[in-house]
C-alpha positions in Angstrom: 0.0 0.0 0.0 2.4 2.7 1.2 5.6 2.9 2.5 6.6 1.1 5.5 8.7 3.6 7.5 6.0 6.0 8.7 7.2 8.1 11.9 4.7 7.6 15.0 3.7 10.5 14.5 2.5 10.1 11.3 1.1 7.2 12.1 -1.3 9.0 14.8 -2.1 11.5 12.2 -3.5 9.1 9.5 -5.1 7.2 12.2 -6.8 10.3 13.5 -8.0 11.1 10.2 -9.7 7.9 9.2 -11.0 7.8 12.3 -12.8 11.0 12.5 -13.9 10.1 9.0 -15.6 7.1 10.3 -17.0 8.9 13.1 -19.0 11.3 10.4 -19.8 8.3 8.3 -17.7 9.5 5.4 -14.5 7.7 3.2 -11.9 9.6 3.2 -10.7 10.4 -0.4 -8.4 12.8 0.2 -6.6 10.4 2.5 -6.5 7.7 0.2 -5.5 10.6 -2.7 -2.8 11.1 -0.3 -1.5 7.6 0.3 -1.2 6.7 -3.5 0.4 9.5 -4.1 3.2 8.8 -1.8 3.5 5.5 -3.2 3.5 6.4 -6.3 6.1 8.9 -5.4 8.5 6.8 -3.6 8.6 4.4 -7.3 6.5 1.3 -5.7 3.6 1.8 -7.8 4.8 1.4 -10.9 2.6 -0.5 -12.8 -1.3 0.3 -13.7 -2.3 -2.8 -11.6 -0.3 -2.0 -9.0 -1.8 1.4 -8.4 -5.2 0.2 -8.7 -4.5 -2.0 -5.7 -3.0 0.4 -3.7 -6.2 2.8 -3.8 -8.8 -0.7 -3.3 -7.2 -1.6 -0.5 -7.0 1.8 1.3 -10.9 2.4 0.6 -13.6 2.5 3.4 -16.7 0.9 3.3 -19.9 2.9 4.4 -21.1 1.5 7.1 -24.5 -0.8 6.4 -28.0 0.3 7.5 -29.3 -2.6 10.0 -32.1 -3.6 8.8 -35.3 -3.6 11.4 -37.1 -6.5 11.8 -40.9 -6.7 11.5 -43.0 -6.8 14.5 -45.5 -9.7 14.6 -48.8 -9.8 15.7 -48.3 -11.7 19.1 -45.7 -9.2 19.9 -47.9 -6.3 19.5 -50.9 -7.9 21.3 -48.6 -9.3 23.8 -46.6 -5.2 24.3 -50.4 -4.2 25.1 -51.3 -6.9 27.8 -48.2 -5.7 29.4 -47.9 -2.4 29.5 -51.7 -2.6 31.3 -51.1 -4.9 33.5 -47.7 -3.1 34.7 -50.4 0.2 35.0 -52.5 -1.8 36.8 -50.2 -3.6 39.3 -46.6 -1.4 39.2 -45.7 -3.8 42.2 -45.5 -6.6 40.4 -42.5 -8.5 39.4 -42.2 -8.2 35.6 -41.8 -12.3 34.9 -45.6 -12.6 37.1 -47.2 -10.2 34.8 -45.3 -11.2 31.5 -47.5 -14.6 32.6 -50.6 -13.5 32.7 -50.0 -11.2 29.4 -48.9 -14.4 27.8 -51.8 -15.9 28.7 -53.9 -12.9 27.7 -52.7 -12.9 24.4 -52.9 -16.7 23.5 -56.6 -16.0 24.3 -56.8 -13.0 22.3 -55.6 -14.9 18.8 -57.1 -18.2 19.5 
């Protein structure tokens, strides 16, 4: 990729740089601008497929969306049941009235 004799203190710089990059959710392009131009400065990247390399490997990947699962209809019924019953009896110990909501429910969709 690029030379392997940064000083430490370079070294903290890039790494602070991509990593406030990452932080805002953006690649870095002039970073990696940067990096293949050093290498091809220093004579490593010489060749068309060398350079190419260089810059793929020092890309970033956005990071992916999570996607949300769908609720179903138990769960919803079943949320409900709950959330009355802990109105009703805030004394309660949760598993007792996560019981009686599941037993609720399974009436409910019969």
């Amino acid at each position: 990729m690029a030379r392997d004799d940064y000083s430490p203190r370079e070294v903290i710089e890039l790494l602070a740089g991509i990593l406030s990059d990452i932080k805002r959710g953006t690649p870095s392009p002039s970073l990696i601008h940067d990096l293949s131009e050093r290498t091809l400065a220093e004579g490593k990247g010489g060749t068309r497929s060398t350079r190419k390399s260089a810059v793929a490997k020092a890309t970033f990947r956005m990071p992916t969306v999570k996607k949300t699962r769908k609720v179903s209809r138990y769960q919803k019924v079943f949320g409900k049941h709950l959330k009355a019953l802990k109105r009703k009896h805030p004394r309660t110990s949760t598993s007792i009235l996560m019981k009686r909501a599941h037993r609720l429910t399974k009436r409910e969709l019969k």
